[in-house]
C-alpha positions in Angstrom: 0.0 0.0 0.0 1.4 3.4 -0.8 0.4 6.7 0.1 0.9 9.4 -1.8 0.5 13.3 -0.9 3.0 15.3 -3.1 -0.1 16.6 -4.8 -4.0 15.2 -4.1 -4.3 12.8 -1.8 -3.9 9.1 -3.4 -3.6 5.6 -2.1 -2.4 3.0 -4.3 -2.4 -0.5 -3.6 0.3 -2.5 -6.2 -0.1 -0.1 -8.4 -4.0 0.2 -8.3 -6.0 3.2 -7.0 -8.0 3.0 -3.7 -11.2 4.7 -3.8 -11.1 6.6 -0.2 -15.1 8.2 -0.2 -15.9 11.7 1.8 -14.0 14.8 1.6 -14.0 14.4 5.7 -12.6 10.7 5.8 -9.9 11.9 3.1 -8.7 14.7 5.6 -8.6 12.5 8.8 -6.5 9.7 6.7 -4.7 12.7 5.4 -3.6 13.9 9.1 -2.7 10.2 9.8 -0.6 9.9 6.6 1.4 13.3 8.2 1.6 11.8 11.6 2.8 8.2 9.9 3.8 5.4 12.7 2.7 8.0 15.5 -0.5 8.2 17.8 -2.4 10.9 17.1 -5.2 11.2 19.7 -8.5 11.2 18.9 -9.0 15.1 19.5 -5.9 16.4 17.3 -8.3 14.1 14.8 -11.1 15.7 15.4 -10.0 19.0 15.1 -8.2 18.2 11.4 -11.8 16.7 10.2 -14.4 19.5 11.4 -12.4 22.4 12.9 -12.8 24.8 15.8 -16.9 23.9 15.1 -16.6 20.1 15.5 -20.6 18.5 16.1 -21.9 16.9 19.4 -21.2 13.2 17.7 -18.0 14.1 16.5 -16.7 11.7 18.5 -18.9 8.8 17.6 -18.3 9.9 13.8 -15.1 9.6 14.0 -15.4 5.5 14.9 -17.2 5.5 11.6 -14.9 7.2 9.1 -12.1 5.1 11.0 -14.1 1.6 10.6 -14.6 3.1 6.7 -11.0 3.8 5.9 -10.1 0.0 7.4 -12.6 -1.3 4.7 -10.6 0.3 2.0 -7.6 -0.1 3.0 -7.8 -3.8 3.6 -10.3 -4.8 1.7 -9.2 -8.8 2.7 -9.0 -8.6 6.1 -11.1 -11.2 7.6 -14.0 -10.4 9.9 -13.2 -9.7 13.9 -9.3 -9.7 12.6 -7.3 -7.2 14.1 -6.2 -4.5 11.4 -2.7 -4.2 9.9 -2.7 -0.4 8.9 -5.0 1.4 11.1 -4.5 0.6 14.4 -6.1 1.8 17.5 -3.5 2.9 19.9 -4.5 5.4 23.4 -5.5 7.9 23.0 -6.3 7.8 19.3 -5.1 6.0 16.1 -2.0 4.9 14.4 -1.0 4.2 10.5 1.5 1.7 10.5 3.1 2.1 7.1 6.5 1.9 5.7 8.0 4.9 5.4 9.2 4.7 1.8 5.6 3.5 0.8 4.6 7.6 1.7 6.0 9.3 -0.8 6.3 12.2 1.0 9.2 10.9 3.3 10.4 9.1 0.0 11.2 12.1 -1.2 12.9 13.4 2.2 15.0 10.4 2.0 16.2 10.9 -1.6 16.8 14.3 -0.7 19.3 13.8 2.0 20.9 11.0 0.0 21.2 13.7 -2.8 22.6 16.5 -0.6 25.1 14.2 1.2 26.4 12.8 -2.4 26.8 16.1 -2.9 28.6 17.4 0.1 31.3 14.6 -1.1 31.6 16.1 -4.5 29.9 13.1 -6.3 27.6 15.3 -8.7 26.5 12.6 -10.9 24.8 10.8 -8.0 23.7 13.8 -6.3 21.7 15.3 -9.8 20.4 11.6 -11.0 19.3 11.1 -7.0 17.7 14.3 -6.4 16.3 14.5 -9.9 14.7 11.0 -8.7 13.1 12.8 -5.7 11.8 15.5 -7.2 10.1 13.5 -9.9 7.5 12.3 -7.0 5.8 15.3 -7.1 2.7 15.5 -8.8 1.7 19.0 -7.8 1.2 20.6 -4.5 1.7 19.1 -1.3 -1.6 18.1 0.3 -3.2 19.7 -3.0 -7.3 19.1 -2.0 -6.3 20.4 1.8 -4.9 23.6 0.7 -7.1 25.7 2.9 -7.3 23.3 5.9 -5.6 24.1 8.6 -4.0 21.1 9.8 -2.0 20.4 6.6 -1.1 24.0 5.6 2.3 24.1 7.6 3.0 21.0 6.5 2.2 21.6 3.2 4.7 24.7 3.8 7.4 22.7 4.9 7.2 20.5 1.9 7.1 23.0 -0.6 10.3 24.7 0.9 12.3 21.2 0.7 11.4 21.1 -2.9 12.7 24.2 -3.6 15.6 23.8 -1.5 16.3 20.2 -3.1 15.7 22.0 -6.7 18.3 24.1 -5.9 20.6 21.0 -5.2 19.7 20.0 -7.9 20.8 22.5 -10.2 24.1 22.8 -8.2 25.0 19.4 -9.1 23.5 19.9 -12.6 26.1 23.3 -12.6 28.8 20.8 -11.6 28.9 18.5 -14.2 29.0 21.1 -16.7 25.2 21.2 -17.7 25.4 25.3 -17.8 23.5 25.4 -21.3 20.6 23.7 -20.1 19.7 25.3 -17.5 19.9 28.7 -18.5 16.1 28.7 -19.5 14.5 26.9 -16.4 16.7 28.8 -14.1 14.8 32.2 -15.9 11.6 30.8 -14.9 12.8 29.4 -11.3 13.4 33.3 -10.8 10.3 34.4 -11.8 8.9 32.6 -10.2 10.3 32.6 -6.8 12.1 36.3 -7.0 13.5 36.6 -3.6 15.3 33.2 -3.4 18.5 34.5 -4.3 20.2 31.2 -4.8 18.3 30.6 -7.8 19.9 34.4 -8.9 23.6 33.1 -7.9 22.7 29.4 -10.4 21.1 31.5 -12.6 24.5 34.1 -12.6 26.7 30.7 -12.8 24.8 29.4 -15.6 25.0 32.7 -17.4 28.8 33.3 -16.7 29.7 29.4 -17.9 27.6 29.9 -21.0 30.3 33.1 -22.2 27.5 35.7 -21.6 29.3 37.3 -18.7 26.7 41.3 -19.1 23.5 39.3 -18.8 25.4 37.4 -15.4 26.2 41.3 -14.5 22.0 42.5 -15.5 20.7 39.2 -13.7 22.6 40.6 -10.5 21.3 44.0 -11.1 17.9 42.8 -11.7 18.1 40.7 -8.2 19.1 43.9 -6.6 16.4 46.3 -7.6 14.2 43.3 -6.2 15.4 42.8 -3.1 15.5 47.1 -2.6 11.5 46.9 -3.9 10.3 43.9 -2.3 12.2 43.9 1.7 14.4 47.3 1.1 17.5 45.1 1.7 21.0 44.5 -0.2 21.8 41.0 -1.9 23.5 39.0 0.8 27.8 39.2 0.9 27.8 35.6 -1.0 26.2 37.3 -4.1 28.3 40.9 -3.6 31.8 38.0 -4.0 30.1 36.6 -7.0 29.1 39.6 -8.9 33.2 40.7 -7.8 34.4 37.7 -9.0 32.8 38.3 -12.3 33.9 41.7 -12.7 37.3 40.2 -12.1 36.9 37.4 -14.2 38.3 35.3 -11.6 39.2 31.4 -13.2 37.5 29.8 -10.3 34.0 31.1 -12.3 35.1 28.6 -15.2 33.2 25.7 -16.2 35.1 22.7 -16.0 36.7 20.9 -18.7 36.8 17.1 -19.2 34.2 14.7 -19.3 34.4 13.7 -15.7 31.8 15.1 -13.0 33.4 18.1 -11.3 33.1 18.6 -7.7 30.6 21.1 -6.3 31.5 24.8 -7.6 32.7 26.9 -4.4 30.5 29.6 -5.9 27.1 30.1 -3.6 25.9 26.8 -2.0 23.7 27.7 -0.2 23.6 25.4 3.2 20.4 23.6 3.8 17.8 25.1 5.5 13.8 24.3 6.2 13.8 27.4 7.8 9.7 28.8 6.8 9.3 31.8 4.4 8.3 35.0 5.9 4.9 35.9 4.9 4.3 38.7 7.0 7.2 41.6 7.9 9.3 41.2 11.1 8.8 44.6 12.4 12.0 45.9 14.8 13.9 44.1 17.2 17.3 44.9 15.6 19.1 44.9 19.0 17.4 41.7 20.0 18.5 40.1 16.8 21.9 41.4 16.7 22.2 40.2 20.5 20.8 36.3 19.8 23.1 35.8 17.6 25.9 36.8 18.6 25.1 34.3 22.1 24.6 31.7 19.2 27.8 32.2 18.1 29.5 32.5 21.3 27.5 29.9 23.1 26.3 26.2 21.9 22.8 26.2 23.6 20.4 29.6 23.9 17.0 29.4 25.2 14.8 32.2 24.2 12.4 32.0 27.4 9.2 34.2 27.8 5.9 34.3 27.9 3.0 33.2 25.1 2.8 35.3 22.1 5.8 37.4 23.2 7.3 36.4 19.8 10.3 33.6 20.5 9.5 31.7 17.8 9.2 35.1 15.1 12.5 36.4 16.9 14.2 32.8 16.6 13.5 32.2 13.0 15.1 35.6 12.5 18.1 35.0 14.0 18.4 31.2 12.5 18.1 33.2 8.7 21.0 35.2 9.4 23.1 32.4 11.0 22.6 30.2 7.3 26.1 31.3 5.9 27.8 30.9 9.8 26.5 26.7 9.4 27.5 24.9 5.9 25.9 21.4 7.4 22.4 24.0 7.4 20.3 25.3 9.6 17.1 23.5 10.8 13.4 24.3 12.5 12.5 21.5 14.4 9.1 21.8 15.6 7.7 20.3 18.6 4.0 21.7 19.1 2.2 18.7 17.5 4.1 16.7 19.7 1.8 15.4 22.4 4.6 13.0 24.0 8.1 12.6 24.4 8.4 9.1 21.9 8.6 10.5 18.8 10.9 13.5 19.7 14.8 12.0 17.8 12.1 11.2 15.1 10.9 14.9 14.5 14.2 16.1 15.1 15.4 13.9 12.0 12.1 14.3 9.8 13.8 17.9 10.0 17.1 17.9 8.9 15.7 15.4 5.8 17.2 12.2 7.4 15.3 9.0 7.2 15.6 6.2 9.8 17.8 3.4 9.7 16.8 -0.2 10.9 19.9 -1.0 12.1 19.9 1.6 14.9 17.4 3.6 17.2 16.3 7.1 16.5 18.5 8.1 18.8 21.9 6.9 17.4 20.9 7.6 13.9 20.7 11.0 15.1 24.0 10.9 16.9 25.9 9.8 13.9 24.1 12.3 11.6 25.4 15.6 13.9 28.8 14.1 14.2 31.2 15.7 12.5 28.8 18.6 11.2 28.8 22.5 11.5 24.8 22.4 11.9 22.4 24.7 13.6 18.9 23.3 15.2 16.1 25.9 15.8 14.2 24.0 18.3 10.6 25.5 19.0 8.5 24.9 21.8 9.8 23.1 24.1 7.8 23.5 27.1 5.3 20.8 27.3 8.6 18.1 26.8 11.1 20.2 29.1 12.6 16.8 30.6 13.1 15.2 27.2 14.1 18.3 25.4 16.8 18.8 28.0 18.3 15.0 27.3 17.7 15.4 23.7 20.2 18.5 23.8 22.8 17.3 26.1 22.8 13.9 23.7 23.3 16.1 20.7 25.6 18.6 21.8 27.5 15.5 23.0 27.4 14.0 19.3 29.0 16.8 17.6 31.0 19.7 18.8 29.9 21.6 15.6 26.1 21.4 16.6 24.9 24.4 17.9 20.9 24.8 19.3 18.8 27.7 19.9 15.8 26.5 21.8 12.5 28.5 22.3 10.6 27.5 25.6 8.4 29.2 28.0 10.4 27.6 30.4 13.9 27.3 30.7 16.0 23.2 30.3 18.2 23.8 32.8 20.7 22.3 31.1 24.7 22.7 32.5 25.7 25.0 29.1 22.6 27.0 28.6 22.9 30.4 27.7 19.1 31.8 28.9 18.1 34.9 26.9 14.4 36.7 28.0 12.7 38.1 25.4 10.9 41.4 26.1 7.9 42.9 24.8 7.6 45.0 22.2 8.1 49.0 23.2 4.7 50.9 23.8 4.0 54.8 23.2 3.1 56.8 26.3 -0.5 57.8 26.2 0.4 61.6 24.8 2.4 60.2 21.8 1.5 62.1 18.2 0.3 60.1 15.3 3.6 60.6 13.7 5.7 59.4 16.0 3.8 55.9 16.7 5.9 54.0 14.4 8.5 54.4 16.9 7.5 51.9 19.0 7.7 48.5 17.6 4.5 47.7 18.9 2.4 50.3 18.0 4.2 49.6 14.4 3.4 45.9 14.6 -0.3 47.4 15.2 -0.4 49.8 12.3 1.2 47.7 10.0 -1.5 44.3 10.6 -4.3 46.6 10.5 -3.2 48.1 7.1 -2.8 44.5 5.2 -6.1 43.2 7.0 -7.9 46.8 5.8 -5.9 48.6 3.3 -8.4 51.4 3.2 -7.9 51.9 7.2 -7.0 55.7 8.1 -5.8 57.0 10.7 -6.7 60.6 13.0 -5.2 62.2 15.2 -7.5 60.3 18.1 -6.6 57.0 16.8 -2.8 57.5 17.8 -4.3 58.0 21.7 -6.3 54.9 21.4 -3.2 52.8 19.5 -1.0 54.0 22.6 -3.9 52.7 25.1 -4.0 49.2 23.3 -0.5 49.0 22.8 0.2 49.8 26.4 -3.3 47.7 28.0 -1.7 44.5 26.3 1.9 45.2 27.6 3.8 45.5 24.4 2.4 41.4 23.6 2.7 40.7 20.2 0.6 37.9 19.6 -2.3 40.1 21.2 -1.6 42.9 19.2 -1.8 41.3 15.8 -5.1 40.1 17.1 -6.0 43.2 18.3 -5.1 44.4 14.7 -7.2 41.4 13.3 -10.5 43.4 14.9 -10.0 46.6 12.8 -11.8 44.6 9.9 -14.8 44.8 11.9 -14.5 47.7 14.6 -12.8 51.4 14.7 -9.3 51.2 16.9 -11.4 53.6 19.4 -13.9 50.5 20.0 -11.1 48.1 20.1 -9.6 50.0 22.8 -13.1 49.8 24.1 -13.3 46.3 24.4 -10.0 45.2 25.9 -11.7 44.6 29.2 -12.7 41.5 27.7 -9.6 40.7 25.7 -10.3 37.0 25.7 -13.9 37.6 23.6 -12.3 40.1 21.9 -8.6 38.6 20.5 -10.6 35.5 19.2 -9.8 35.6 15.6 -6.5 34.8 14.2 -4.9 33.9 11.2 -6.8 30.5 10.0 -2.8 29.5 8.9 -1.3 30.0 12.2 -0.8 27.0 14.9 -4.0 26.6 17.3 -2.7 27.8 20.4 -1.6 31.0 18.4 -5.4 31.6 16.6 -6.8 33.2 19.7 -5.7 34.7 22.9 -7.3 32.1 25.0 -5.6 29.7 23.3 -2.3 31.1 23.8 -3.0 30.9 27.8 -4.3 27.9 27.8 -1.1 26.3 26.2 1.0 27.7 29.3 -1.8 26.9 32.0 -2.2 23.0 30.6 1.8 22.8 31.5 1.5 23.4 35.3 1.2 21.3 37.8 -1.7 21.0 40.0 -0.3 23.1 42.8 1.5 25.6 40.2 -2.3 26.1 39.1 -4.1 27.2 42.4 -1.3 29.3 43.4 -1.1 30.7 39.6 -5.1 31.4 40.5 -5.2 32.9 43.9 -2.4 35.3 42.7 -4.5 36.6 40.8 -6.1 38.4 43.0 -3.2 41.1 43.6 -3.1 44.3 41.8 0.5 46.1 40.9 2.6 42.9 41.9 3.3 41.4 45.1 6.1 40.2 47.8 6.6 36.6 48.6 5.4 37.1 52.1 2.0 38.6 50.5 1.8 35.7 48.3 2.3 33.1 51.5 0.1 35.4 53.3 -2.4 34.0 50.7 -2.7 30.4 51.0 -3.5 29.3 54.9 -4.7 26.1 53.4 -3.0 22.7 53.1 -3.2 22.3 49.8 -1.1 25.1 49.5 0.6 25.8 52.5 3.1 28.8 52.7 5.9 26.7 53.5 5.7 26.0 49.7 4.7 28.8 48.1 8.2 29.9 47.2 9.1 26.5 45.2 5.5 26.6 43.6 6.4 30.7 43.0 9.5 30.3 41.7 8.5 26.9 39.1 5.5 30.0 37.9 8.2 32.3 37.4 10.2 30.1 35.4 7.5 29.1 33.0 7.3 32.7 32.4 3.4 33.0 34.3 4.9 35.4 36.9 7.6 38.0 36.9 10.3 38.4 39.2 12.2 41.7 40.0 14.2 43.5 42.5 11.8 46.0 44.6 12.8 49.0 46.9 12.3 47.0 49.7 11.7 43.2 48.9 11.8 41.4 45.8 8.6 41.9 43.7 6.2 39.7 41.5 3.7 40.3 38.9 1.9 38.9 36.6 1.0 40.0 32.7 -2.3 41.9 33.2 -3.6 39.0 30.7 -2.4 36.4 32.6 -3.6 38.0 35.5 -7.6 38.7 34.0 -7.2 34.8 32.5 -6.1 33.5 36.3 -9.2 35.3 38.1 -11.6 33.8 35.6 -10.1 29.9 36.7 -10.5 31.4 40.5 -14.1 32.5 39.5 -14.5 29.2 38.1 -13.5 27.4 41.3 -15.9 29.0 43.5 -13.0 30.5 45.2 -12.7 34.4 44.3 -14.4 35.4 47.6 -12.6 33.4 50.3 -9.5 34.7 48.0 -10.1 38.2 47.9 -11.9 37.6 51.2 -8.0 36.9 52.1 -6.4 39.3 50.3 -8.2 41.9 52.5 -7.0 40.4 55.5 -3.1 40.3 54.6 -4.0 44.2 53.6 -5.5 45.1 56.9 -2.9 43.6 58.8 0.3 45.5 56.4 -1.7 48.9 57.3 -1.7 47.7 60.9 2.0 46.9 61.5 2.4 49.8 59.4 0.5 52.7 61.1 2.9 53.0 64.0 6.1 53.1 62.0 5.1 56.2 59.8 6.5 58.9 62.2 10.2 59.3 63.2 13.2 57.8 62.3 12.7 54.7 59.7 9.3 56.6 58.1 10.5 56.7 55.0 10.9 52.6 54.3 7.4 51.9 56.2 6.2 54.5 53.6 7.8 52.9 51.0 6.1 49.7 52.0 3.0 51.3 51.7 3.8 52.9 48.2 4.9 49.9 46.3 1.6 48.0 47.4 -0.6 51.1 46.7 -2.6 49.2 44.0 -3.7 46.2 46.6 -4.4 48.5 48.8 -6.7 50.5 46.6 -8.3 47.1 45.3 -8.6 45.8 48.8 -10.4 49.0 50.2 -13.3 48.4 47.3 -13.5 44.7 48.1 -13.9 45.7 51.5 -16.7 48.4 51.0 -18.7 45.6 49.0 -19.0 43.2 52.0 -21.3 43.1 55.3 -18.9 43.6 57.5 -17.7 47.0 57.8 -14.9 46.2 60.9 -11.9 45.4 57.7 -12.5 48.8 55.9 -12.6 50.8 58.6 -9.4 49.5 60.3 -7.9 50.0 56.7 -9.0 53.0 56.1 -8.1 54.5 59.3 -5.0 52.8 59.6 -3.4 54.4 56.1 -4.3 58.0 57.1 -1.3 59.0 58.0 -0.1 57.3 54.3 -2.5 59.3 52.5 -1.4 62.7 54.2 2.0 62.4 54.2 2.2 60.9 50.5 -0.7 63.8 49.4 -3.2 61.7 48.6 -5.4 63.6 50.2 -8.9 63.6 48.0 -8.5 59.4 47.8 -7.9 59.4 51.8 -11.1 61.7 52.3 -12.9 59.7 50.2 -12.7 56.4 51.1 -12.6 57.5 55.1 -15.7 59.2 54.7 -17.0 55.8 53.2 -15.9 53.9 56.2 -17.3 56.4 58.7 -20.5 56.2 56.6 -20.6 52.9 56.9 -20.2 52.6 60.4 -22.9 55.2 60.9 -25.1 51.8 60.7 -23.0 49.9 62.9 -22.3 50.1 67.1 -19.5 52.6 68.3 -16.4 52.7 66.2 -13.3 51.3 67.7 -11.8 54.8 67.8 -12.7 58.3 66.3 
C-alpha cells in the first residue's frame, strides 16, 4: 500500500487506485498519513476533520470514518481480525506504514541521500538522485487540503524542501558542466520565486559558464532592484563576491573541462535550511537580533524564554536566517507543538534535517551519527510541554558533535549545565500623549499599524486614533501575539472600540490567522497552552495570585494560601516553578523582591479562581493580609525609619486601593474601617489627600449603621 501526498491525496495498492469516499474521511487519513507510525489522539483528529466547530457526535463519527477507511484499506481482512494499517493505539489511532511507501518521506530520503552525495563532490549521484526525488511530485503538497488548517504548515514545509532540493539539484546539474541547459528553467525558477536568491547566484553561474558574462552582471542587477523593492535590503555578501568575482573574471568562475563530473562549484551553495518563508514583515527588534546571535555564536545552547505570544518563535526564526552562511551542514526548525509525548521527539528532530531512519539503529543513534562531524544549527521551538526530554535530547546532541549548535524557544527554561538563557521582552509601547507621527516608533504600536493596514488597506488614521493605538499597545503590555489580534478586529471595529473592548480581551482577541498554529489563533488559546503545562499546585497558586493588583512580595503571596493544599511553607518553590514558565515576573523592589503577573495572565487566572468557586474566600484573604500591612504599618510612619514603612506602603498602593473596594462591597464594615483609618497617616504624608477623604468618609458612613467605632 502506498500513500501518496505530493499533490491530491492518493492511495495505491500495487499499483491500483484505492477509492477513499468523503471529503472528511480523506482529511482525517490525510492527518494520519502526516503523523505516519505516531499516535495521534483522537481530538488532534477531530480538530483536522471539522475544525474549531466540531458536532456533538463528532466523537462517535469519528469510529465511523475510521471503521470506513479499514474497509478500503484492507479490503481482505477477515471479519473480527485485528487491522494491519490502522491501528487503535491510546488515545487515538496509528497508520503503521512503511516509510518509503509515503511518498512524501520518500522524497525526504532521496533528498538527504542527494545533498550528502553532494557534500562529497559526487555530482552525478547527487543530480540523478535528487532528480529522482523530485520526480514524485505530482503537484502541491496536500493539494485538496490547501485551505485546511492542519495540513497548511506541513504543506509549507514541503514546498520549501522542494525548492531547496531543486536548488541541489541544479548545483549538481552546474557541476557536471550542464550550464547550457539550464539557463532557461533557471529564468523561470526566478520568476517565479524572486527573492530566493540562490536561484539568482545558479542563474549568474549558468550565465557566466555559457560566455554571456553582461547578462550574469544585468541578472545581478535585476536581483538587486528586487530585493530594494520587495524587503528594502541588499543582496547578501555571497552574491556581492560573485558579482566581484565576475567583474574580475576570476578562473574559479570557469566551467570545468573534461568529461568527468566536477566537484561542487565553491561559488554560492547555499547550506540547507527548512527554515519557513516569511509571509508577513518582522517589524523591529534589531538589537534583539543582533544580541541572539551573537550568544549563538558565542554559546552552543540559547534558550529564548518568555511568555505566550511574546514572539520567541518570530525572533528565533530571525536570528536562525542570518546564522545560514555561519553553518554549511544547514540550519534547521524543528518543531515540537504537535508533539503530544516525548516518543517520537529524535524522530521529529530527523524528519527535519531530511534524514530517514535506519533499521539497524534507534532514532537516537541515527541522530548521533548524523550531527557528528557537522557544522549544523537546530532551531528547536516549543519546548515546554517536553522540558525533561528536550533537555536529554540536547545534552545527547551537543554530546554527538561539537559543531552542533541549538537555539531552543521555551516558555520555560531546560536547565541544562551549558545553557545560555536569553528573556525576550515585549515589544516597546508609546506613552498615552504620543503624536500620530511618532507611533511607528514603538515596535509595537508599528506591529499594530502595519497588521491593521494589510487586514484593511483602506484603514485611516486621526489624530485620536494615535491615543487609542497607545492605550491598546500599552493595556496589552507590548504582547505581540495580542496585538496582531488586536489588529485582526480593525476589519470589523474602529481602533477607538477596540480600545473599548480590551476589558474583555479573551472575547475580543478570538480571531486569528486561520494558517497560524491553534494555540496562536486566539488569545485564550495562547494561555491555555501555558496553563495545561502546570502542575496542580502551580495552578491554584497561579489562580489565587490573581487576586493582587500592581505585583506582590513573597510574604503577600504566602500570606495568601493558609490552606493545606497550598501551605506557605511551599509557596516559594511553587512561585518560583510560575516564574520560570514565564506566568509570573520576578524583580528586585525598593524593599523586597517583587512579583507580577501580565495583566492577561492575571484577568485569565481570576476567571479559573471565578470558576472554582473561590474568588471570595481569596479576595476575602487578600483583604485580610492588607489590613494587617496597614496595621504593622501605622505605628512606623512617624520618626526615624518613616520613610521605608512609607515605602512599603507605596509599592503595594494598587492592593491597597483594590482591597479597600473589596472591602466596601461586604457586610462587614470592621476590615474597611481598620484599613482606612490605619493608612491615614499614608494618605497625608504621601498627598493623597482627596483618595484618603474619600474612602474614610465611606468607612465612617458605613459605620454610621454599625455600634461605636473602635476609635474616632
Amino acid at each position: 500500500m502506498e500513500f501518496r501526498i505530493l499533490g491530491m491525496l492518493e492511495v495505491c495498492d500495487a499499483g491500483r487506485p484505492v477509492e477513499i469516499g468523503a471529503a472528511k474521511e480523506r482529511a482525517l487519513l490525510a492527518e494520519l498519513v502526516l503523523h505516519a507510525n505516531q499516535i495521534v489522539s483522537r481530538e488532534r483528529l477531530i480538530e483536522a476533520v471539522w475544525g474549531d466547530t466540531p458536532p456533538a457526535t463528532a466523537a462517535a463519527t469519528l469510529n465511523t470514518y475510521v471503521s470506513h477507511l479499514r474497509s478500503a484499506l484492507e479490503p481482505g481482512r477477515a471479519p473480527r481480525s485485528q487491522p494491519g494499517l490502522l491501528l487503535t493505539r491510546e488515545p487515538g489511532y496509528l497508520l503503521a506504514v512503511d516509510p518509503e511507501r509515503i511518498d512524501a518521506l520518500r522524497f525526504e530520503h532521496l533528498a538527504a541521500e542527494g545533498r550528502r552525495a553532494l557534500a562529497a563532490g559526487d555530482a552525478t549521484t547527487a543530480a540523478a538522485t535528487l532528480r529522482e526525488g523530485l520526480g514524485l511530485w505530482r503537484g502541491g503538497a496536500l493539494a485538496d487540503f490547501v485551505y485546511e488548517p492542519f495540513a497548511q504548515a506541513e504543506a509549507t514545509r514541503l514546498e520549501e524542501l522542494r525548492l531547496a532540493t531543486l536548488e541541489q539539484r541544479v548545483d549538481a546539474d552546474l557541476a557536471l558542466g550542464r550550464h547550457h541547459d539550464l539557463v532557461a528553467e533557471l529564468r523561470r525558477l526566478v520568476d517565479e520565486h524572486p527573492l530566493r536568491e540562490h536561484l539568482w547566484g545558479q542563474l549568474m553561474f549558468a550565465l557566466y559558464r555559457s560566455g554571456r558574462q553582461s547578462e550574469a552582471l544585468r541578472a545581478y542587477g535585476e536581483l538587486r532592484e528586487v530585493l530594494a523593492e520587495e524587503l528594502g535590503i541588499d543582496p547578501s555578501p555571497a552574491l556581492r563576491r560573485l558579482e566581484d568575482d565576475m567583474l574580475q573574471q576570476r578562473l574559479a568562475l570557469e566551467a570545468p573541462v573534461g568529461p568527468a563530473p566536477a566537484p561542487v562549484p565553491a561559488g554560492p551553495v547555499q547550506a540547507p535550511t527548512n527554515l519557513p518563508t516569511r509571509l508577513t514583515t518582522f517589524v523591529g527588534r534589531e538589537d534583539d537580533i543582533a544580541e541572539v546571535a551573537r550568544l549563538c555564536l558565542d554559546a552552543r545552547l540559547v534558550t529564548l524564554v518568555g511568555a505566550g505570544g511574546v514572539g520567541k518563535t518570530r525572533l528565533a526564526v530571525e536570528v536562525a536566517s542570518r546564522l545560514v552562511d555561519e553553518h554549511p551542514d544547514g540550519v534547521f526548525l524543528v518543531e515540537l507543538a504537535p508533539l503530544s509525548d516525548a516518543g517520537g521527539l529524535c524522530q521529529q528532530v530527523l524528519a527535519s534535517v531530511g534524514v530517514g531512519e535506519d533499521d539497524r539503529r534507534s532514532p537516537a543513534e541515527t541522530l548521533a551519527a548524523y550531527v557528528a562531524g557537522r557544522r549544523i544549527l537546530l532551531l528547536i521551538d516549543n519546548c515546554e510541554h517536553l522540558v525533561d526530554a528536550c533537555a536529554a535530547l540536547v545534552e545527547n546532541l551537543l554530546a554527538a558533535g561539537p559543531g552542533v549548535r541549538i537555539l531552543a524557544t521555551s516558555r520555560e527554561l531546560l536547565r541544562v549545565p551549558v545553557e545560555t538563557a536569553w528573556r525576550v521582552p515585549s515589544m516597546s509601547t508609546p506613552p498615552p500623549d504620543t503624536g500620530l507621527e511618532e507611533l511607528v516608533d514603538f515596535e509595537a504600536a508599528r506591529l499594530f499599524l502595519e497588521r491593521a493596514r494589510t487586514l484593511s488597506p483602506g484603514l485611516e488614521l486621526s489624530k485620536t486614533d494615535a491615543a487609542h493605538v497607545a492605550r491598546i499597545c500599552a493595556r496589552l503590555e507590548g504582547n505581540p501575539l495580542a496585538i496582531e489580534l488586536a489588529a485582526a478586529r480593525t476589519r470589523l471595529l474602529s481602533i477607538g472600540e477596540i480600545a473599548e473592548r480590551l476589558d474583555d480581551r479573551f472575547g475580543l482577541l478570538s480571531t486569528g490567522a486561520r494558517t497560524a498554529p491553534g494555540r496562536h489563533q486566539t488569545l485564550r488559546a495562547a494561555v491555555d497552552w501555558s496553563y495545561d503545562s502546570l502542575t496542580v499546585a502551580e495552578r491554584r497558586l497561579f489562580d489565587l495570585l490573581s487576586v493582587f493588583s500592581g505585583g506582590f512580595t513573597l510574604q503577600a503571596a504566602e500570606a495568601l494560601c493558609p490552606d493545606t493544599e497550598l501551605t506557605p511553607s511551599t509557596v516559594l518553590e511553587t512561585l518560583g516553578n510560575l516564574s520560570d514558565k514565564s506566568m509570573v515576573l520576578a524583580g528586585p523592589g525598593r524593599t523586597a523582591s517583587r512579583f507580577r503577573m501580565l495583566e492577561t495572565l492575571r484577568q485569565y487566572g481570576a476567571e479559573r479562581l471565578a470558576e472554582r468557586g473561590e474568588m471570595e474566600a481569596a479576595r476575602n484573604r487578600h483583604l485580610g493580609w492588607a489590613v494587617a500591612l496597614a496595621a504593622e504599618t501605622e505605628p512606623h510612619l512617624e520618626g526615624a525609619g518613616q520613610a521605608e514603612w512609607l515605602q512599603r506602603l507605596a509599592d503595594e498602593h494598587d492592593n491597597l486601593r483594590s482591597a479597600l473596594e473589596w472591602a466596601a462591597t461586604s457586610s462587614d464594615r470592621v476590615p474597611l474601617l481598620s484599613l482606612a483609618t490605619a493608612l491615614g497617616r499614608f494618605w497625608e504624608v504621601r498627598g493623597h489627600l482627596s483618595e484618603g477623604r474619600r474612602w474614610l468618609e465611606a468607612a465612617l458612613e458605613a459605620w454610621s449603621a454599625e455600634s461605636a467605632a473602635p476609635r474616632a
